[in-house]
SEBA-261366 format. One record per atom (N, C-alpha, C): residue number from 1; residue in one letter; atom name; x, y negated, z negated. Coordinates in steps of 0.1 Angstrom, whole numbers, plus 5000, padded with zeros to 4 digits. Example, Ala and Ser with C-alpha at 12.3 -4.5 7.8 and 13.67 -1.06 7.14 Angstrom:
REC_1_a_N_5132_5057_4922;
REC_1_a_CA_5123_5045_4922;
REC_1_a_C_5132_5033_4922;
REC_2_s_N_5128_5022_4929;
REC_2_s_CA_5137_5011_4929;
REC_2_s_C_5129_5000_4921;
***
This chain:
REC_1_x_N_5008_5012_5000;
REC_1_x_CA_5000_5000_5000;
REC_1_x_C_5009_4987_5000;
REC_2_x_N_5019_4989_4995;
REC_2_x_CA_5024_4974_4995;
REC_2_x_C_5033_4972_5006;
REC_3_x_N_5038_4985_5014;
REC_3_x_CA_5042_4977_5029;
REC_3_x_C_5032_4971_5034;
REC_4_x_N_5019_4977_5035;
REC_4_x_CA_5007_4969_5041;
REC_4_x_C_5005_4959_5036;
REC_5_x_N_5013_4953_5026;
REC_5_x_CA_5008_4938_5024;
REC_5_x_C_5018_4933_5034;
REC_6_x_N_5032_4938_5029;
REC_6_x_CA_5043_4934_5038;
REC_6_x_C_5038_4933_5053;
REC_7_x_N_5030_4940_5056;
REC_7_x_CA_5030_4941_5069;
REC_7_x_C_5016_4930_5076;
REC_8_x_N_5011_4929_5065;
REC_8_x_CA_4997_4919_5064;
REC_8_x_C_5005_4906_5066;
REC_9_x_N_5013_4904_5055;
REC_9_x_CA_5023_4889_5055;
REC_9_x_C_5028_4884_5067;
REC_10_x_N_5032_4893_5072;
REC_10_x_CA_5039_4889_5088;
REC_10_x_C_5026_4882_5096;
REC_11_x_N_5017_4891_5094;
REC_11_x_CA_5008_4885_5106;
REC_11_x_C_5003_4870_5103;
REC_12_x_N_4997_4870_5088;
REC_12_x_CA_4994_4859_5083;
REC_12_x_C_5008_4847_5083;
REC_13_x_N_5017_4850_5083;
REC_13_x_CA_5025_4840_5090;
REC_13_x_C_5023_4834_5100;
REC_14_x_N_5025_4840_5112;
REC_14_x_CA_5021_4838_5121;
REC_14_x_C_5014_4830_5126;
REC_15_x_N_5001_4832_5117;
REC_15_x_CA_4989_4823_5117;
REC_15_x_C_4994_4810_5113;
REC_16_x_N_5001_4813_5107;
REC_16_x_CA_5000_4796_5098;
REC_16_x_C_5022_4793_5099;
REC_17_x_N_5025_4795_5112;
REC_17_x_CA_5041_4792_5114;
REC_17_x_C_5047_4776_5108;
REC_18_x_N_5035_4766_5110;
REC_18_x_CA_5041_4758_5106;
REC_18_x_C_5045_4754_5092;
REC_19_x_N_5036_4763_5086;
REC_19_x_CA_5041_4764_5068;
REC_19_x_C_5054_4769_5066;
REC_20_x_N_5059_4758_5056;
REC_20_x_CA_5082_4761_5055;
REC_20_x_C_5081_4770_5051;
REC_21_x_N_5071_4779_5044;
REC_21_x_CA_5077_4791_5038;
REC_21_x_C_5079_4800_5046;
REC_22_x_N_5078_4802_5058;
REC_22_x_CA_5083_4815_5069;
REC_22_x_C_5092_4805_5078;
REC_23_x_N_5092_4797_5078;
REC_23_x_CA_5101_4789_5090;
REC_23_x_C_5115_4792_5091;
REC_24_x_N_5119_4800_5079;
REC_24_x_CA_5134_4803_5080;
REC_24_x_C_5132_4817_5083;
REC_25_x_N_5126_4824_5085;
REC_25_x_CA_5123_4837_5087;
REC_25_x_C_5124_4838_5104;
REC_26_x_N_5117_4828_5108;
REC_26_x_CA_5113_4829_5123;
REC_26_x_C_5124_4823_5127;
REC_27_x_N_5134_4812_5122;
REC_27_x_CA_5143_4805_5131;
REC_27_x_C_5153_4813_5130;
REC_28_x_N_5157_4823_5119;
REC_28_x_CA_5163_4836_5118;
REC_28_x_C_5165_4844_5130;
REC_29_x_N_5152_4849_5134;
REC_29_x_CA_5148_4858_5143;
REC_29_x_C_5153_4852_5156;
REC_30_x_N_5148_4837_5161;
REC_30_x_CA_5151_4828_5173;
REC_30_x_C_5166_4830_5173;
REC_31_x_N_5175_4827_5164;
REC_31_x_CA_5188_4826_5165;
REC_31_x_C_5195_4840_5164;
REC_32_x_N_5194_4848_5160;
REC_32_x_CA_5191_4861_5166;
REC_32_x_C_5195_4867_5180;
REC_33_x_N_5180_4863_5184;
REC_33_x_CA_5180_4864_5196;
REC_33_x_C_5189_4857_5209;
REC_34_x_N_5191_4844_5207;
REC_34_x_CA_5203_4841_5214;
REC_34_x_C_5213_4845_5210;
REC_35_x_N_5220_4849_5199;
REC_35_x_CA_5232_4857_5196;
REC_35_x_C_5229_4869_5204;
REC_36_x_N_5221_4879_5204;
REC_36_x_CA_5218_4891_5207;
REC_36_x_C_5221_4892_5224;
REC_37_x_N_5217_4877_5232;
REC_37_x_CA_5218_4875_5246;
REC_37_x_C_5231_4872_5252;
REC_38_x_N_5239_4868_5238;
REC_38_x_CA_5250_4866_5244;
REC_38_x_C_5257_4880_5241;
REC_39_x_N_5259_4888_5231;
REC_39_x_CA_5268_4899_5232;
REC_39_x_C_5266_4910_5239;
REC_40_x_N_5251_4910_5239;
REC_40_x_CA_5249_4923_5252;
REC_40_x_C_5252_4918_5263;
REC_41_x_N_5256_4908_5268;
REC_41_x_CA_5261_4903_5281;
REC_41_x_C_5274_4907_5280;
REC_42_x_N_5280_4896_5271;
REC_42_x_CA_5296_4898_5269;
REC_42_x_C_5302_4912_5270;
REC_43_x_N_5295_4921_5259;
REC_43_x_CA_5306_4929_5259;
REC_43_x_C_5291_4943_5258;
REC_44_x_N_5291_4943_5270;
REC_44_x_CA_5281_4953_5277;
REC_44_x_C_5285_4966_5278;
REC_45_x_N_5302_4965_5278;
REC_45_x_CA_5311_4974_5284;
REC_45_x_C_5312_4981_5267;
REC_46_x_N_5311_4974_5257;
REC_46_x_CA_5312_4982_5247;
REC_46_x_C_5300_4992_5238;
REC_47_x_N_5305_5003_5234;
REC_47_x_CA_5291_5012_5231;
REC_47_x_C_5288_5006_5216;
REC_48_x_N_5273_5005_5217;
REC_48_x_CA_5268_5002_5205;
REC_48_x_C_5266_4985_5198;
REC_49_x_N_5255_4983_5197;
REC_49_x_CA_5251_4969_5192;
REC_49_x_C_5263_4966_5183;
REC_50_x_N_5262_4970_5172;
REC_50_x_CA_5266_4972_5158;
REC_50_x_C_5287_4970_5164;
REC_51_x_N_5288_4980_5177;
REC_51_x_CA_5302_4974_5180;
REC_51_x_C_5305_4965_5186;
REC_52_x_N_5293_4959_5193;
REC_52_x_CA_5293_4945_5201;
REC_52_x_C_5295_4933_5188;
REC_53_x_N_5289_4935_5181;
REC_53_x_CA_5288_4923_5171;
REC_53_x_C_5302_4929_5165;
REC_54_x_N_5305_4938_5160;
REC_54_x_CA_5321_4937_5153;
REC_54_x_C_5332_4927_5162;
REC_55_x_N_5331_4931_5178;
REC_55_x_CA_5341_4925_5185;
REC_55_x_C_5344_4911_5188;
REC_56_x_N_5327_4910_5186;
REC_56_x_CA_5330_4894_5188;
REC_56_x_C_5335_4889_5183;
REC_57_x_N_5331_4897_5161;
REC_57_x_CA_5337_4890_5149;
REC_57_x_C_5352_4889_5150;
REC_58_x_N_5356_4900_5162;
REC_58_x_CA_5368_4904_5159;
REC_58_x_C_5374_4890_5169;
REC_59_x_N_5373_4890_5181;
REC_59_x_CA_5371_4878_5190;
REC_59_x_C_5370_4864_5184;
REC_60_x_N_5368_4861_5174;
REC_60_x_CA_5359_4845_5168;
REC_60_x_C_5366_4844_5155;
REC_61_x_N_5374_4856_5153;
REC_61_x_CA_5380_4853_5135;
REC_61_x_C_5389_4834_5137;
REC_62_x_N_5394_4829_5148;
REC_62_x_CA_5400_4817_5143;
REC_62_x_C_5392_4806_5144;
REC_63_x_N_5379_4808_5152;
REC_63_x_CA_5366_4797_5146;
REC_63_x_C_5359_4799_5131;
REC_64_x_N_5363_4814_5125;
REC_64_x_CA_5356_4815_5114;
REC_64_x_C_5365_4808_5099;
REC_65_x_N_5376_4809_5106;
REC_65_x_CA_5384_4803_5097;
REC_65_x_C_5391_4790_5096;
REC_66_x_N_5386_4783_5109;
REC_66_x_CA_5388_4767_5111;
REC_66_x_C_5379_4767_5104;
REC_67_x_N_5360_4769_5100;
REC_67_x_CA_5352_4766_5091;
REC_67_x_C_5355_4768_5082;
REC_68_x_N_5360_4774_5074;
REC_68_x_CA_5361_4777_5062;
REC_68_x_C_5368_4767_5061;
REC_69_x_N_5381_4767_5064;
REC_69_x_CA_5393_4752_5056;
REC_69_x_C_5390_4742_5064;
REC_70_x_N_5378_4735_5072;
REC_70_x_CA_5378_4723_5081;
REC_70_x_C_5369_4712_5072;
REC_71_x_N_5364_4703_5077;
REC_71_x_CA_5360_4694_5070;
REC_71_x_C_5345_4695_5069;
REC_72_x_N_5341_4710_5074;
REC_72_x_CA_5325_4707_5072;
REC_72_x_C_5325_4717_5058;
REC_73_x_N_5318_4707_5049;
REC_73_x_CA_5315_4713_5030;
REC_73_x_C_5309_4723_5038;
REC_74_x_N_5295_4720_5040;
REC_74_x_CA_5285_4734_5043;
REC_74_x_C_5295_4751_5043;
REC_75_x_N_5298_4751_5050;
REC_75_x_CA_5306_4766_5053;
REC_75_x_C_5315_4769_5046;
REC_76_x_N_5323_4758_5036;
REC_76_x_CA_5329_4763_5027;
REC_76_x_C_5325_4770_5015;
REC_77_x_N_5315_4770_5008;
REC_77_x_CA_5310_4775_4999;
REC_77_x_C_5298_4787_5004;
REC_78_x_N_5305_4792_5015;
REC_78_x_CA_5300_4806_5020;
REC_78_x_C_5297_4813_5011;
REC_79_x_N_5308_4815_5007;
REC_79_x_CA_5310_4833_4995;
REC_79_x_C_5298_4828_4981;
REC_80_x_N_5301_4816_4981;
REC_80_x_CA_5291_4817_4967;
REC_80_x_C_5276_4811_4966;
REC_81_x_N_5273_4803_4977;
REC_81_x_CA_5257_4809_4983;
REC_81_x_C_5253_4823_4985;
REC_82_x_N_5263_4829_4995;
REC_82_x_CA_5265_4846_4987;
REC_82_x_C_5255_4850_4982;
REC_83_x_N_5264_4851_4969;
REC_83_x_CA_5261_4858_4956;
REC_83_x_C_5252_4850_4951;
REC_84_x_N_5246_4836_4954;
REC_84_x_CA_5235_4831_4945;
REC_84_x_C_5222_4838_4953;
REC_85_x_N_5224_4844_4963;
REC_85_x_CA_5211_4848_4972;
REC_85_x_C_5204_4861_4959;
REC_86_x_N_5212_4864_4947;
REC_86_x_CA_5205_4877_4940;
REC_86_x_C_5205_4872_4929;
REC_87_x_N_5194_4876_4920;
REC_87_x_CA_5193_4873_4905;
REC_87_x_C_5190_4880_4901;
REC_88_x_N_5195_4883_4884;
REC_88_x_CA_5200_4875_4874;
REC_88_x_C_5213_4877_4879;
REC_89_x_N_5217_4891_4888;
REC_89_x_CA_5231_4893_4884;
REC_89_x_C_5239_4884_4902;
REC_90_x_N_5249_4889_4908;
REC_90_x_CA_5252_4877_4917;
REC_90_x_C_5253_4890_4926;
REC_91_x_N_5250_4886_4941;
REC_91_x_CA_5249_4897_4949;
REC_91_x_C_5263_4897_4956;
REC_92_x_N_5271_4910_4959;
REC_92_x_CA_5286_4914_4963;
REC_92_x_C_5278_4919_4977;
REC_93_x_N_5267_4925_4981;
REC_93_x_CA_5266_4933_4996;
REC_93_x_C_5257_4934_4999;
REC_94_x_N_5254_4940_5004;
REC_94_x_CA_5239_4941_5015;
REC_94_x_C_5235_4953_5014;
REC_95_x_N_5225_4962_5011;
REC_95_x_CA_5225_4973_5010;
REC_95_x_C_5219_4980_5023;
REC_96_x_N_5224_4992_5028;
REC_96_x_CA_5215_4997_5043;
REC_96_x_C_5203_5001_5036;
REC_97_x_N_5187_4997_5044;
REC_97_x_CA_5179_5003_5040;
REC_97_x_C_5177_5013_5043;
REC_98_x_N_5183_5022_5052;
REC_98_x_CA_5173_5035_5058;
REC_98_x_C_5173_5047_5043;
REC_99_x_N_5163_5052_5048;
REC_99_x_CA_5162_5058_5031;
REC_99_x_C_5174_5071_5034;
REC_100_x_N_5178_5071_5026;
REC_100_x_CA_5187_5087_5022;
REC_100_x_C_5199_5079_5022;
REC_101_x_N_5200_5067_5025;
REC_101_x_CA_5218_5057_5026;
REC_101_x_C_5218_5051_5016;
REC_102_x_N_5236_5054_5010;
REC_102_x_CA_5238_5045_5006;
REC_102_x_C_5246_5036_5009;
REC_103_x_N_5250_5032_5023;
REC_103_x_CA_5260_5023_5029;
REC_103_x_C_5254_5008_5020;
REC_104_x_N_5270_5000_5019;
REC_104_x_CA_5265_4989_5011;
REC_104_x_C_5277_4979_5020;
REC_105_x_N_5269_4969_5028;
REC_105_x_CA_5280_4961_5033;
REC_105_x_C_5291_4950_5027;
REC_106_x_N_5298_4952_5022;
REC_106_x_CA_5301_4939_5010;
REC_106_x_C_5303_4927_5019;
REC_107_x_N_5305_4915_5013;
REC_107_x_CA_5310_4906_5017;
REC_107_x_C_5314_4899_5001;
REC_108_x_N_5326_4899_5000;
REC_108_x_CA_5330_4894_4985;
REC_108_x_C_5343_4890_4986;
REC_109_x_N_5350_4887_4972;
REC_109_x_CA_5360_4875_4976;
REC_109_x_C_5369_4887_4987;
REC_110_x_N_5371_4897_4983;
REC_110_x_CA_5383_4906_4993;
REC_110_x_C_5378_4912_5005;
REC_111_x_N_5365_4907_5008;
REC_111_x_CA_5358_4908_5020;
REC_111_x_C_5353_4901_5025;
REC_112_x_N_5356_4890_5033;
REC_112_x_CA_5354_4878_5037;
REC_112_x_C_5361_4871_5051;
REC_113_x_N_5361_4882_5057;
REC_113_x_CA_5366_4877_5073;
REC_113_x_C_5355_4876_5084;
REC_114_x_N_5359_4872_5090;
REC_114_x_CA_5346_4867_5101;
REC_114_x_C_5338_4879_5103;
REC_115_x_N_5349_4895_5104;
REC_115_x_CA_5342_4907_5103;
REC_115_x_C_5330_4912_5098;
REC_116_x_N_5340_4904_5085;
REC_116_x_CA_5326_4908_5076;
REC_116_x_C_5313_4899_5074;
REC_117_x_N_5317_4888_5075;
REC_117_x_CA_5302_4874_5083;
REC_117_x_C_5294_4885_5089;
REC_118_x_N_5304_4890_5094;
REC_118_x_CA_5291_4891_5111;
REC_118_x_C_5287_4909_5104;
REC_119_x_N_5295_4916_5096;
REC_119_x_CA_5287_4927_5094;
REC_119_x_C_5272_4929_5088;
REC_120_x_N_5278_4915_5073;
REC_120_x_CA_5266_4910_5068;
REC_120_x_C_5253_4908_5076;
REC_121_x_N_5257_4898_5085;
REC_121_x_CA_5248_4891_5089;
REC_121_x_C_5241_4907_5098;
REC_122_x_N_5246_4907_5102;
REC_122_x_CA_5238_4922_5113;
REC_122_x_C_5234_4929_5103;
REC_123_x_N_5234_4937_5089;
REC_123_x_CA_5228_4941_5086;
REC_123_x_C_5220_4939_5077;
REC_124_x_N_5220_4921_5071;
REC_124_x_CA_5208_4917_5071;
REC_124_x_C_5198_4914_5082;
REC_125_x_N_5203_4916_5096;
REC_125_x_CA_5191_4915_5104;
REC_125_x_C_5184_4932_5108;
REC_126_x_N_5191_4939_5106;
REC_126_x_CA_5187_4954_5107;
REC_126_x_C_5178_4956_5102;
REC_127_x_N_5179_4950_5081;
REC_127_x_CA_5170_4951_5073;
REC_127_x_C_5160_4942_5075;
REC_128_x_N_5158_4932_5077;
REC_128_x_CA_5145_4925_5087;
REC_128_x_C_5140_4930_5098;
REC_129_x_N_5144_4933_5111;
REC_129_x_CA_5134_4935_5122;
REC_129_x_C_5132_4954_5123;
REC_130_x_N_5139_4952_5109;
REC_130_x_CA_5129_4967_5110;
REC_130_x_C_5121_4970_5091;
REC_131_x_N_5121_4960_5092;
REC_131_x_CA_5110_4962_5077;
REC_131_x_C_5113_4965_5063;
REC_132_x_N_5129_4958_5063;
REC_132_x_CA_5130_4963_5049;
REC_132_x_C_5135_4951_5042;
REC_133_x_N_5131_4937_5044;
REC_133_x_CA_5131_4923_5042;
REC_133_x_C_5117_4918_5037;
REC_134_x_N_5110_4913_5025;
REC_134_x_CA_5094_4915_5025;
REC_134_x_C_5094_4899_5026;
REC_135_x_N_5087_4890_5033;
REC_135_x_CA_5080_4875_5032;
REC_135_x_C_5079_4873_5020;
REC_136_x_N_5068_4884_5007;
REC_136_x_CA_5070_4875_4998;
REC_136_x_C_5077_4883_4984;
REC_137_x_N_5090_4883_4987;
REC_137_x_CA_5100_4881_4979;
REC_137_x_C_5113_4871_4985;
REC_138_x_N_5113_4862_4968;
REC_138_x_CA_5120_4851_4966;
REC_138_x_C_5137_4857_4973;
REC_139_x_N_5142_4867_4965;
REC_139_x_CA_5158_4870_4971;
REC_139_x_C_5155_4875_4982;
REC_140_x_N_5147_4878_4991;
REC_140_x_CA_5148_4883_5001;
REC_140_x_C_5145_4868_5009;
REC_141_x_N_5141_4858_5008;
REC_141_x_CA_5139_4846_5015;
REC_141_x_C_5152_4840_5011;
REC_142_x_N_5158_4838_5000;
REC_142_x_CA_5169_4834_4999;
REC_142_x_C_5180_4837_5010;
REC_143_x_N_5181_4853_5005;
REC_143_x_CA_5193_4861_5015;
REC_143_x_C_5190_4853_5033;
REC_144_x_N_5178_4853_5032;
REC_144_x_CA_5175_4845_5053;
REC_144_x_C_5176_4834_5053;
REC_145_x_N_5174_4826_5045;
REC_145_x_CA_5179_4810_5043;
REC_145_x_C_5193_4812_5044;
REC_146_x_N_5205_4819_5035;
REC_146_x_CA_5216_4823_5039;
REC_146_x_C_5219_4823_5050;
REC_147_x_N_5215_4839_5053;
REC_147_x_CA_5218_4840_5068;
REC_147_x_C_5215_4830_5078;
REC_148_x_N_5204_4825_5079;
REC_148_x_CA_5202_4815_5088;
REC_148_x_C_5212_4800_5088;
REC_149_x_N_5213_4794_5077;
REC_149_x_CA_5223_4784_5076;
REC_149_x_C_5237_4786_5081;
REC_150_x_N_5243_4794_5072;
REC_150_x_CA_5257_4799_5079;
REC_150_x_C_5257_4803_5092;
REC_151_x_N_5249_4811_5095;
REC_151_x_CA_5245_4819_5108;
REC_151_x_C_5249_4806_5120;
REC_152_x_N_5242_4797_5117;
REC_152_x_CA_5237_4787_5127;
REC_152_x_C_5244_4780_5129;
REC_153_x_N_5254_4774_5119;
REC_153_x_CA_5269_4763_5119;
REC_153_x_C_5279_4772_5123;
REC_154_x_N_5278_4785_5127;
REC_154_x_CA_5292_4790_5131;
REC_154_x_C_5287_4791_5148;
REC_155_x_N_5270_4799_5148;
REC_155_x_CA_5265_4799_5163;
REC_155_x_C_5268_4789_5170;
REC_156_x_N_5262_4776_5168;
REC_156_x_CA_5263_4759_5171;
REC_156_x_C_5276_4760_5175;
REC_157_x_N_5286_4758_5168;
REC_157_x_CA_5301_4753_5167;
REC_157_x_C_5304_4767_5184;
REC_158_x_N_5301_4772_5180;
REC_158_x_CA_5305_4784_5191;
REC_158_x_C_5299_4780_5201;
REC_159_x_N_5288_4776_5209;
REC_159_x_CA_5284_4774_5218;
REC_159_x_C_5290_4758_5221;
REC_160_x_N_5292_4753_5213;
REC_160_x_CA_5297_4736_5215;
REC_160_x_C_5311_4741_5221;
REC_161_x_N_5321_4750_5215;
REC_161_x_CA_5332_4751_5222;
REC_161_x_C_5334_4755_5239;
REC_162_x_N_5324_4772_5234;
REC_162_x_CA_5321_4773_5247;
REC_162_x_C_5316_4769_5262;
REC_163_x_N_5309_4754_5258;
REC_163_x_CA_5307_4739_5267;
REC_163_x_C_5317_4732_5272;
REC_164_x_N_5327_4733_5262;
REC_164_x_CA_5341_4726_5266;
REC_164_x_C_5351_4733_5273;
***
């Protein structure tokens, strides 16, 4: 019963998109999808989503790290927006939802390379567009407000280069 709320929630979003409380959910999804357009293009030649997004991270580590030490604050305090995405205690990873896993993606102070950005970030999108992200829970909106902020100042900055 209570996926079916979960699953009730989505719709009723929908209905009502322009209320902020799903707007980071859906600009999530949008940005997403242009990431998604570009790596299945790019590297088409490589097997597997999940390896397409590692290469790029692998590809983009010296834009991930001009953010971190450059003059934009936002991206500096990556790691510890983080861990404020969980409460009471501070979140270290991501956990895989599929049931019978316990894969746990960290991203923590000794895990923090563009790699791991982007592992995060992919498998908090895994755990959204396949249903294990709920609308109405608080850390779970947090965690996408994360992902989406960060997500978005590294996307931006990347396609601004890629103009030039």
């Amino acid at each position: 019963m209570s996926q079916y709320v979960s699953y009730k929630g989505w719709v009723e979003a929908i209905k009502s998109f322009e209320k902020s409380d799903y707007e980071d959910w859906f600009m999530f999804a949008m940005l997403w999808f242009s990431f998604n357009s570009y790596y299945s293009e790019k590297y088409f030649n490589v097997g597997g989503e999940q390896n397409q997004v590692v290469k790029f991270a692998k590809d983009n580590k010296i834009l991930y790290e001009s953010l971190l030490t450059g003059k934009q604050a936002d991206f500096k305090n990556i790691l510890e927006k983080f861990r404020e995405t969980k409460s009471p205690e501070k979140r270290e990873c991501i956990k895989d939802m599929i049931p019978n896993r316990s894969k746990c993606v960290k991203f923590d102070s000794e895990n923090n390379s563009c790699e791991d950005f982007f592992k995060t970030l992919y498998q908090i999108r895994c755990n959204f567009f396949h249903g294990d992200k709920r609308s109405d829970s608080n850390q779970d909106k947090k965690l996408i407000q994360w992902a989406f902020k960060y997500f978005r100042i590294f996307w931006e900055r990347f396609l601004d280069e890629q103009a030039n």
